[in-house]
C-alpha positions as CSV (number, residue, x, y, z in Angstrom):
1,X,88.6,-209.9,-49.9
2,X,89.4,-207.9,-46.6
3,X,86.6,-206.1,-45.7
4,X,85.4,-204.7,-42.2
5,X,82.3,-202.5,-41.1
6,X,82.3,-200.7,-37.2
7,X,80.8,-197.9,-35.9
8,X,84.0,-195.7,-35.5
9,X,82.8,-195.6,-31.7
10,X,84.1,-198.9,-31.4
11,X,87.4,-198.5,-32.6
12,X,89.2,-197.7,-29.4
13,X,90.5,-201.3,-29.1
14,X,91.7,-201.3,-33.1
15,X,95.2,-200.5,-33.1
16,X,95.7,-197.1,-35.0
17,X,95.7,-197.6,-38.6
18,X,93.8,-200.4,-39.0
19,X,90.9,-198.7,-39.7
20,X,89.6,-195.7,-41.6
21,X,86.9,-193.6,-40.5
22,X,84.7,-193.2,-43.3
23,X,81.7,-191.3,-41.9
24,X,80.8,-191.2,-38.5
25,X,78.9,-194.4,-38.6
26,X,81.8,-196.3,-39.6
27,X,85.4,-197.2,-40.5
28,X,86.8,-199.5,-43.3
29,X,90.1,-201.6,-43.0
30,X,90.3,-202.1,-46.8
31,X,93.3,-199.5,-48.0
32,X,91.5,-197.7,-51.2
33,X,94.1,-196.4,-54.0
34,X,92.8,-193.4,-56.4
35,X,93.8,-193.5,-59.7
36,X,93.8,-190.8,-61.8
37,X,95.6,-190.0,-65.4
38,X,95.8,-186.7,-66.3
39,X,97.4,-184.7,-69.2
40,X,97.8,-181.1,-69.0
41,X,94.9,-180.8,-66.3
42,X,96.7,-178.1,-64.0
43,X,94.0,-175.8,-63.8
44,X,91.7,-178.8,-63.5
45,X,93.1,-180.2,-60.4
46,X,92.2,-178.0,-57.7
47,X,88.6,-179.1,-58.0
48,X,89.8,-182.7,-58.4
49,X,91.5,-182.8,-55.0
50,X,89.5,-180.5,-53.0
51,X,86.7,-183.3,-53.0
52,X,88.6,-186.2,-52.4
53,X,88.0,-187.9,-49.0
54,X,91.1,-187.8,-46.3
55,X,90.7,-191.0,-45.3
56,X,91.7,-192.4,-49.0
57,X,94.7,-194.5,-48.9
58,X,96.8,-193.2,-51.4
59,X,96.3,-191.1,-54.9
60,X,98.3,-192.2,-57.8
61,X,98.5,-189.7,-60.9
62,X,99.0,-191.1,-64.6
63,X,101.5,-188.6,-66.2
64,X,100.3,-188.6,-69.8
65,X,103.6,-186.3,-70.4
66,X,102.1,-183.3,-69.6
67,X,103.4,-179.9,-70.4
68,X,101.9,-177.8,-67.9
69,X,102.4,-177.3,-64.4
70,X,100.2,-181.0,-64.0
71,X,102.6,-182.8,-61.7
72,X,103.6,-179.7,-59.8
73,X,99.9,-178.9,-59.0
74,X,99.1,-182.0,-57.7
75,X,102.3,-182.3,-55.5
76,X,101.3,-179.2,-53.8
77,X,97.4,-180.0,-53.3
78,X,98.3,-183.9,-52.5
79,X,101.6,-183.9,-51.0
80,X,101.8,-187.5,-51.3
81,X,100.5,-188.1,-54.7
82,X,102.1,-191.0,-56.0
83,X,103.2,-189.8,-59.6
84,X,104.1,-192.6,-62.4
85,X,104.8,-192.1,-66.1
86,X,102.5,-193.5,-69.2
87,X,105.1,-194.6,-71.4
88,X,102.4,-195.7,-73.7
89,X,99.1,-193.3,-75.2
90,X,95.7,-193.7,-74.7
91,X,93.1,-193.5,-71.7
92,X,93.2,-197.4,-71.2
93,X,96.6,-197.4,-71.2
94,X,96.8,-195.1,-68.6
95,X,94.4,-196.5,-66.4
96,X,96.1,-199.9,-66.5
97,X,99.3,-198.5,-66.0
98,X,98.2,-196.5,-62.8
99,X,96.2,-199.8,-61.8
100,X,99.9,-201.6,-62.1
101,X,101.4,-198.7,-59.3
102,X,98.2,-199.6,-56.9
103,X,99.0,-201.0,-53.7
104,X,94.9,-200.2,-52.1
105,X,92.6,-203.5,-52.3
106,X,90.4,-201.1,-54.0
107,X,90.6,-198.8,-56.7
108,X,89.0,-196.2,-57.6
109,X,89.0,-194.7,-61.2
110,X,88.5,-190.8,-61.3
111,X,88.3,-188.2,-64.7
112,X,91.1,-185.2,-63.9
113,X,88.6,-182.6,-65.9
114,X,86.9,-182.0,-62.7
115,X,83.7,-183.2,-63.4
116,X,83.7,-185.7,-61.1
117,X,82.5,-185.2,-57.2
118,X,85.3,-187.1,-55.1
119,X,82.6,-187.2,-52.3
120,X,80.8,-189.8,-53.9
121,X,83.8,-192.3,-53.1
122,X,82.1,-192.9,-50.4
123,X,79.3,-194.3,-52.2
124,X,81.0,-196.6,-54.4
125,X,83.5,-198.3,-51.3
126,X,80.3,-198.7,-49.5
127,X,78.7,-201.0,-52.2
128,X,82.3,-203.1,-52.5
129,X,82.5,-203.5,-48.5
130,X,78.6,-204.7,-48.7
131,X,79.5,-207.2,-51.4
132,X,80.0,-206.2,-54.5
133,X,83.0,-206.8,-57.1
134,X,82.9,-203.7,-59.2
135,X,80.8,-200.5,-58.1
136,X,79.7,-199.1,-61.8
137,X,79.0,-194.9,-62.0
138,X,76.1,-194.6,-63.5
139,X,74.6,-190.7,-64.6
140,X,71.2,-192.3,-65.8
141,X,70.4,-194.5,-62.8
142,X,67.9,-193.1,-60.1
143,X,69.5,-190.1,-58.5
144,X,72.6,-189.7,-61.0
145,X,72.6,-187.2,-63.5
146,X,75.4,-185.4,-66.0
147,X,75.4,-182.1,-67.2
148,X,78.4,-182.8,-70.1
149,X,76.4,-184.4,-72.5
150,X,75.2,-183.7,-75.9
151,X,71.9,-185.4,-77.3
152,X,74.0,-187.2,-79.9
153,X,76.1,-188.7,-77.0
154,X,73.3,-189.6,-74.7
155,X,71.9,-191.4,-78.0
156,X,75.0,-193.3,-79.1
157,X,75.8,-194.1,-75.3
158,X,71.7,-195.7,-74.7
159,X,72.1,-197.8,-78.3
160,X,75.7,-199.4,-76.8
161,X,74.5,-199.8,-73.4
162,X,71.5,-201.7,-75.4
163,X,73.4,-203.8,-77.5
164,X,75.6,-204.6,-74.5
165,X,72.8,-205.9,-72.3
166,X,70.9,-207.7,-74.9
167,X,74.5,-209.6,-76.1
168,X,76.0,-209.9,-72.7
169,X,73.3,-210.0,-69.8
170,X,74.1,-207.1,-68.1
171,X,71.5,-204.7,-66.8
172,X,73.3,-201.9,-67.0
173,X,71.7,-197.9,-67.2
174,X,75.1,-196.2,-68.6
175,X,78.3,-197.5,-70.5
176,X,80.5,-195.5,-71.5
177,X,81.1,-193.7,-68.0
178,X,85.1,-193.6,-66.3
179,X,83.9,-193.2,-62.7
180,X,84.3,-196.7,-61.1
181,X,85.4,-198.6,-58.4
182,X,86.8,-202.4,-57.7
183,X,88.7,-204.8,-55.8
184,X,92.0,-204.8,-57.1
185,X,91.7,-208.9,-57.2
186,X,89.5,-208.5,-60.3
187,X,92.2,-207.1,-62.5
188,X,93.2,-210.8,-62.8
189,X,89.8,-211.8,-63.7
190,X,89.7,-209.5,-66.4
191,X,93.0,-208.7,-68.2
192,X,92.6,-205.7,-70.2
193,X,94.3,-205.2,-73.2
194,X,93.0,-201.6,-74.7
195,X,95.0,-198.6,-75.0
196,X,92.1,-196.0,-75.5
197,X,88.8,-194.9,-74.5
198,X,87.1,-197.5,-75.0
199,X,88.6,-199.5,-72.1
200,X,86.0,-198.2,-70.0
201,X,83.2,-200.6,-72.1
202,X,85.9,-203.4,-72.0
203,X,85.3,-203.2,-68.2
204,X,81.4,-203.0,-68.3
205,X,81.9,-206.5,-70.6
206,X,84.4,-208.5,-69.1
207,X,83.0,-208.2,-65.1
208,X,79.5,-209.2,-66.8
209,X,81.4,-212.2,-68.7
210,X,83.8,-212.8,-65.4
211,X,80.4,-213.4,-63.4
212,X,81.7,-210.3,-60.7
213,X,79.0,-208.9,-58.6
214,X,78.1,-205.9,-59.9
215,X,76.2,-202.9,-58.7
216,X,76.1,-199.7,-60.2
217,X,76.0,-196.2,-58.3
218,X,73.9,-193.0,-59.4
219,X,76.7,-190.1,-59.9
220,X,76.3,-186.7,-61.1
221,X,78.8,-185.6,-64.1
222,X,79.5,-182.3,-64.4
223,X,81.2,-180.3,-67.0
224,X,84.5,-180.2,-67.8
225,X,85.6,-176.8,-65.8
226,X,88.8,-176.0,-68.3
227,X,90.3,-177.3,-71.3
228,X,88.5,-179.4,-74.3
229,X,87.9,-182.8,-74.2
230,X,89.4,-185.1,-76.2
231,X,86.5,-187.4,-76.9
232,X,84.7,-187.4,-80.4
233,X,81.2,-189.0,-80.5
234,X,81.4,-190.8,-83.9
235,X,84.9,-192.0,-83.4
236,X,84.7,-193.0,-80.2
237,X,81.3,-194.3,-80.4
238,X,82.9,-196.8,-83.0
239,X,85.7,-197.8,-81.3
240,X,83.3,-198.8,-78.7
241,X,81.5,-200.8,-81.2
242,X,84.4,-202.6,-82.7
243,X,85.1,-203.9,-78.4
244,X,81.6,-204.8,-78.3
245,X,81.4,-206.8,-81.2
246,X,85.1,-208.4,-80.5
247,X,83.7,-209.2,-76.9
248,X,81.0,-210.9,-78.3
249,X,82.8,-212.8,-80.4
250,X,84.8,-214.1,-78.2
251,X,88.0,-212.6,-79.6
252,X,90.7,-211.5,-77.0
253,X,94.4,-209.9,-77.2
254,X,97.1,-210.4,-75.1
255,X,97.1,-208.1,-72.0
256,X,99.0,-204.9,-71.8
257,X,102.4,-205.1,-70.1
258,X,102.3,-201.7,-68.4
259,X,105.7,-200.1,-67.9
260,X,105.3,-198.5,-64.6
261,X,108.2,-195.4,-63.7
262,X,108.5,-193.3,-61.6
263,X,108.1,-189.7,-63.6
264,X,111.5,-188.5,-64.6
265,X,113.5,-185.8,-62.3
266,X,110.6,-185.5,-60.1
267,X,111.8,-187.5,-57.2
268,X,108.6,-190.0,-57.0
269,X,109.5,-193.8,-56.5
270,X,106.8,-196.0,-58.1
Protein backbone atom coordinates (compact mmCIF):
# COMPACT_ATOMS: atom_id res chain seq x y z
CA UNK A 1 0.00 0.00 0.00
CA UNK A 2 1.54 3.39 -1.06
CA UNK A 3 0.45 5.95 0.96
CA UNK A 4 1.94 9.43 1.95
CA UNK A 5 0.69 12.41 4.18
CA UNK A 6 2.60 16.26 3.94
CA UNK A 7 1.57 19.47 4.49
CA UNK A 8 1.49 20.70 0.74
CA UNK A 9 4.03 23.44 2.19
CA UNK A 10 6.49 20.89 2.14
CA UNK A 11 6.35 19.70 -1.16
CA UNK A 12 8.85 22.03 -2.80
CA UNK A 13 11.54 19.26 -2.79
CA UNK A 14 8.81 16.46 -4.22
CA UNK A 15 9.29 16.29 -7.86
CA UNK A 16 6.03 17.52 -9.66
CA UNK A 17 3.62 14.84 -9.82
CA UNK A 18 4.39 12.91 -7.04
CA UNK A 19 2.02 14.36 -5.01
CA UNK A 20 -1.52 15.60 -5.04
CA UNK A 21 -2.70 18.40 -3.11
CA UNK A 22 -5.66 17.45 -1.39
CA UNK A 23 -6.63 20.36 0.85
CA UNK A 24 -4.23 22.78 1.97
CA UNK A 25 -3.02 20.76 4.84
CA UNK A 26 -1.87 18.07 2.67
CA UNK A 27 -1.09 16.11 -0.46
CA UNK A 28 -1.49 12.30 -1.27
CA UNK A 29 0.90 10.28 -3.55
CA UNK A 30 -1.69 7.43 -4.01
CA UNK A 31 -3.21 8.00 -7.81
CA UNK A 32 -7.23 7.62 -6.95
CA UNK A 33 -9.35 6.31 -10.16
CA UNK A 34 -13.30 7.32 -10.14
CA UNK A 35 -15.54 4.88 -11.40
CA UNK A 36 -18.69 5.53 -12.53
CA UNK A 37 -21.30 3.48 -14.76
CA UNK A 38 -23.91 5.32 -16.20
CA UNK A 39 -26.83 4.65 -18.59
CA UNK A 40 -28.58 7.34 -20.21
CA UNK A 41 -27.56 9.90 -17.40
CA UNK A 42 -26.85 12.99 -19.80
CA UNK A 43 -28.75 15.36 -17.96
CA UNK A 44 -27.41 13.82 -14.75
CA UNK A 45 -23.83 14.45 -15.37
CA UNK A 46 -23.33 17.99 -14.96
CA UNK A 47 -23.93 17.75 -11.29
CA UNK A 48 -21.85 14.59 -11.23
CA UNK A 49 -18.70 16.37 -12.44
CA UNK A 50 -19.10 19.72 -11.19
CA UNK A 51 -18.26 18.18 -7.62
CA UNK A 52 -15.54 16.03 -8.36
CA UNK A 53 -12.11 17.06 -6.87
CA UNK A 54 -9.21 18.18 -9.58
CA UNK A 55 -6.79 16.56 -7.96
CA UNK A 56 -8.49 12.95 -8.84
CA UNK A 57 -6.41 10.82 -10.93
CA UNK A 58 -8.47 9.77 -13.56
CA UNK A 59 -12.47 9.18 -14.06
CA UNK A 60 -13.49 6.04 -15.87
CA UNK A 61 -17.28 5.92 -17.14
CA UNK A 62 -19.12 2.45 -17.52
CA UNK A 63 -21.09 2.79 -20.82
CA UNK A 64 -24.15 0.72 -20.03
CA UNK A 65 -25.04 1.37 -24.03
CA UNK A 66 -26.51 4.44 -23.56
CA UNK A 67 -28.74 6.16 -26.00
CA UNK A 68 -28.48 9.57 -25.11
CA UNK A 69 -25.94 12.12 -25.42
CA UNK A 70 -24.16 10.06 -22.01
CA UNK A 71 -20.61 9.74 -23.40
CA UNK A 72 -20.65 13.00 -25.23
CA UNK A 73 -21.58 14.92 -22.01
CA UNK A 74 -18.99 13.59 -20.06
CA UNK A 75 -16.28 14.11 -22.78
CA UNK A 76 -17.00 17.67 -22.70
CA UNK A 77 -17.31 18.21 -18.74
CA UNK A 78 -14.19 15.66 -18.21
CA UNK A 79 -12.10 15.88 -21.18
CA UNK A 80 -10.20 12.94 -20.14
CA UNK A 81 -12.85 10.69 -19.03
CA UNK A 82 -11.73 7.31 -19.69
CA UNK A 83 -14.83 5.71 -21.37
CA UNK A 84 -15.14 1.69 -21.56
CA UNK A 85 -18.07 -0.40 -22.71
CA UNK A 86 -20.27 -2.93 -20.37
CA UNK A 87 -20.62 -5.77 -22.63
CA UNK A 88 -22.49 -7.50 -19.95
CA UNK A 89 -25.96 -5.97 -17.84
CA UNK A 90 -26.31 -5.16 -14.44
CA UNK A 91 -24.84 -2.64 -11.85
CA UNK A 92 -22.19 -5.17 -10.58
CA UNK A 93 -21.27 -5.93 -13.74
CA UNK A 94 -20.50 -2.58 -14.45
CA UNK A 95 -18.71 -1.69 -11.52
CA UNK A 96 -16.37 -4.65 -11.92
CA UNK A 97 -15.89 -3.96 -15.34
CA UNK A 98 -14.91 -0.25 -14.76
CA UNK A 99 -12.78 -1.60 -11.61
CA UNK A 100 -10.88 -3.93 -14.54
CA UNK A 101 -10.04 -0.32 -16.67
CA UNK A 102 -8.59 1.21 -13.15
CA UNK A 103 -5.09 2.09 -13.11
CA UNK A 104 -5.48 4.52 -9.39
CA UNK A 105 -4.41 2.42 -6.10
CA UNK A 106 -7.74 3.58 -5.01
CA UNK A 107 -11.04 3.52 -6.26
CA UNK A 108 -13.68 5.21 -5.71
CA UNK A 109 -17.34 4.03 -6.56
CA UNK A 110 -19.81 7.00 -7.48
CA UNK A 111 -23.91 6.81 -8.49
CA UNK A 112 -24.28 8.92 -12.07
CA UNK A 113 -28.02 10.12 -10.85
CA UNK A 114 -26.36 13.02 -9.12
CA UNK A 115 -27.09 12.31 -5.78
CA UNK A 116 -23.94 11.87 -4.76
CA UNK A 117 -21.53 15.00 -3.38
CA UNK A 118 -18.04 14.35 -5.19
CA UNK A 119 -16.65 16.65 -2.34
CA UNK A 120 -16.95 14.03 0.06
CA UNK A 121 -13.98 12.12 -1.85
CA UNK A 122 -12.04 13.69 0.22
CA UNK A 123 -13.44 12.04 3.13
CA UNK A 124 -13.23 8.62 2.14
CA UNK A 125 -9.27 8.85 0.70
CA UNK A 126 -8.53 10.34 3.99
CA UNK A 127 -9.76 7.27 6.01
CA UNK A 128 -7.71 4.76 3.35
CA UNK A 129 -4.41 6.95 3.60
CA UNK A 130 -4.96 6.74 7.72
CA UNK A 131 -5.32 3.01 7.50
CA UNK A 132 -8.14 1.68 6.40
CA UNK A 133 -8.96 -1.07 3.48
CA UNK A 134 -12.33 -0.07 2.36
CA UNK A 135 -13.99 3.44 3.31
CA UNK A 136 -17.92 2.30 3.58
CA UNK A 137 -20.62 5.47 2.72
CA UNK A 138 -22.90 5.37 5.22
CA UNK A 139 -26.39 7.91 5.20
CA UNK A 140 -27.27 6.62 8.79
CA UNK A 141 -23.98 7.08 10.59
CA UNK A 142 -23.44 10.39 12.67
CA UNK A 143 -23.52 13.26 10.32
CA UNK A 144 -24.72 11.31 7.01
CA UNK A 145 -28.12 11.58 5.96
CA UNK A 146 -30.22 10.73 2.53
CA UNK A 147 -33.07 12.42 1.26
CA UNK A 148 -34.03 9.51 -1.57
CA UNK A 149 -35.57 7.17 0.62
CA UNK A 150 -38.92 5.79 1.17
CA UNK A 151 -39.92 4.33 4.69
CA UNK A 152 -40.24 0.91 3.11
CA UNK A 153 -36.58 1.20 1.89
CA UNK A 154 -35.09 2.48 5.07
CA UNK A 155 -36.98 -0.60 6.67
CA UNK A 156 -35.87 -3.32 4.33
CA UNK A 157 -32.26 -1.68 4.26
CA UNK A 158 -32.06 -1.60 8.66
CA UNK A 159 -33.49 -5.58 8.63
CA UNK A 160 -30.36 -6.59 6.01
CA UNK A 161 -27.95 -4.43 7.60
CA UNK A 162 -29.19 -6.53 10.82
CA UNK A 163 -29.01 -9.84 9.59
CA UNK A 164 -25.64 -8.99 8.10
CA UNK A 165 -24.04 -7.95 11.40
CA UNK A 166 -25.55 -10.49 13.48
CA UNK A 167 -24.33 -13.49 10.67
CA UNK A 168 -21.07 -11.82 9.75
CA UNK A 169 -19.59 -9.50 12.52
CA UNK A 170 -19.73 -6.46 10.91
CA UNK A 171 -20.86 -3.29 12.70
CA UNK A 172 -22.16 -1.67 10.01
CA UNK A 173 -25.01 1.53 10.07
CA UNK A 174 -26.10 1.13 6.21
CA UNK A 175 -25.92 -1.71 3.54
CA UNK A 176 -27.18 -1.31 0.69
CA UNK A 177 -25.40 2.11 -0.21
CA UNK A 178 -22.98 2.50 -3.78
CA UNK A 179 -20.79 5.33 -2.46
CA UNK A 180 -17.47 3.62 -1.51
CA UNK A 181 -13.90 3.68 -1.64
CA UNK A 182 -10.83 0.98 -1.57
CA UNK A 183 -7.45 0.05 -2.39
CA UNK A 184 -7.52 -1.51 -5.61
CA UNK A 185 -5.31 -4.47 -3.91
CA UNK A 186 -8.54 -5.78 -2.23
CA UNK A 187 -10.29 -6.71 -5.41
CA UNK A 188 -8.09 -9.80 -5.14
CA UNK A 189 -9.22 -10.40 -1.69
CA UNK A 190 -12.60 -10.41 -2.68
CA UNK A 191 -13.50 -11.66 -6.14
CA UNK A 192 -16.92 -10.61 -7.04
CA UNK A 193 -19.02 -12.50 -9.06
CA UNK A 194 -22.53 -10.46 -9.27
CA UNK A 195 -23.96 -8.93 -12.13
CA UNK A 196 -26.70 -6.66 -10.39
CA UNK A 197 -27.43 -4.51 -7.62
CA UNK A 198 -26.83 -6.40 -5.12
CA UNK A 199 -23.03 -6.31 -5.57
CA UNK A 200 -22.95 -3.56 -3.38
CA UNK A 201 -23.97 -6.03 -0.20
CA UNK A 202 -21.45 -8.62 -1.71
CA UNK A 203 -18.90 -5.94 -0.85
CA UNK A 204 -20.14 -5.04 2.71
CA UNK A 205 -19.81 -9.17 3.22
CA UNK A 206 -16.75 -10.32 1.66
CA UNK A 207 -14.29 -7.22 3.22
CA UNK A 208 -16.02 -8.31 6.73
CA UNK A 209 -15.13 -12.14 5.80
CA UNK A 210 -11.63 -10.95 4.10
CA UNK A 211 -10.72 -9.48 7.65
CA UNK A 212 -10.05 -5.67 5.61
CA UNK A 213 -10.06 -2.71 7.85
CA UNK A 214 -12.96 -1.19 7.53
CA UNK A 215 -14.38 2.28 8.41
CA UNK A 216 -17.39 3.65 7.26
CA UNK A 217 -17.95 7.54 6.28
CA UNK A 218 -21.21 9.63 7.15
CA UNK A 219 -22.48 10.84 3.48
CA UNK A 220 -25.49 12.66 2.54
CA UNK A 221 -27.71 11.15 -0.44
CA UNK A 222 -29.61 13.17 -2.25
CA UNK A 223 -32.31 12.73 -4.76
CA UNK A 224 -32.01 11.57 -7.99
CA UNK A 225 -32.09 15.10 -10.03
CA UNK A 226 -33.56 13.43 -13.49
CA UNK A 227 -34.65 10.30 -14.71
CA UNK A 228 -36.33 7.20 -12.63
CA UNK A 229 -34.44 4.84 -10.80
CA UNK A 230 -34.21 1.50 -11.66
CA UNK A 231 -34.28 0.06 -8.23
CA UNK A 232 -37.49 -1.84 -6.88
CA UNK A 233 -37.59 -2.38 -3.05
CA UNK A 234 -39.10 -5.87 -2.93
CA UNK A 235 -37.08 -7.15 -5.73
CA UNK A 236 -34.09 -5.89 -4.94
CA UNK A 237 -34.47 -6.28 -1.32
CA UNK A 238 -34.55 -10.06 -2.24
CA UNK A 239 -31.95 -10.34 -4.28
CA UNK A 240 -29.97 -8.96 -1.52
CA UNK A 241 -31.29 -11.57 0.68
CA UNK A 242 -30.58 -14.50 -1.56
CA UNK A 243 -26.35 -12.93 -1.41
CA UNK A 244 -26.73 -12.74 2.23
CA UNK A 245 -27.85 -16.08 2.80
CA UNK A 246 -25.41 -17.59 -0.07
CA UNK A 247 -22.49 -15.59 1.92
CA UNK A 248 -23.40 -17.19 4.87
CA UNK A 249 -23.43 -20.27 3.61
CA UNK A 250 -20.38 -20.30 2.36
CA UNK A 251 -21.40 -20.72 -1.24
CA UNK A 252 -19.26 -18.82 -3.85
CA UNK A 253 -19.28 -18.53 -7.87
CA UNK A 254 -16.58 -18.14 -10.12
CA UNK A 255 -15.56 -14.50 -10.58
CA UNK A 256 -16.78 -12.38 -13.43
CA UNK A 257 -14.38 -12.15 -16.37
CA UNK A 258 -15.02 -8.53 -17.35
CA UNK A 259 -14.56 -7.75 -21.00
CA UNK A 260 -13.09 -4.37 -20.83
CA UNK A 261 -13.34 -2.03 -24.54
CA UNK A 262 -12.85 0.75 -25.33
CA UNK A 263 -16.52 2.23 -26.40
CA UNK A 264 -17.07 1.77 -30.11
CA UNK A 265 -16.24 4.87 -32.71
CA UNK A 266 -15.57 7.10 -29.86
CA UNK A 267 -11.80 7.15 -30.04
CA UNK A 268 -11.22 6.07 -26.20
CA UNK A 269 -8.34 3.42 -25.63
CA UNK A 270 -9.08 1.30 -22.55
Amino acid sequence: MSSFLRPVADQESATAGDYRPVTSHFAITPPVSVVIPAMNEAENLPYVFKTLPGWIHEVVLVDGNSTDDTVQVARDLWPGVKVVEQRGKGKGDALITGFAACTGEIIVMVDADGSADGNEIVSYVSALVGGADFAKGSRFANGGGTDDMTPIRKLGNRVLCSIVNAKFGARYTDLCYGYNAFWKHCLDEIALDCAGFEVETLMNIRVVKAGLRVQEIPSHEFVRIHGASNLRAVRDGLRVLKVILQEHAGRRRSPLRPAVAPAANRGEVS
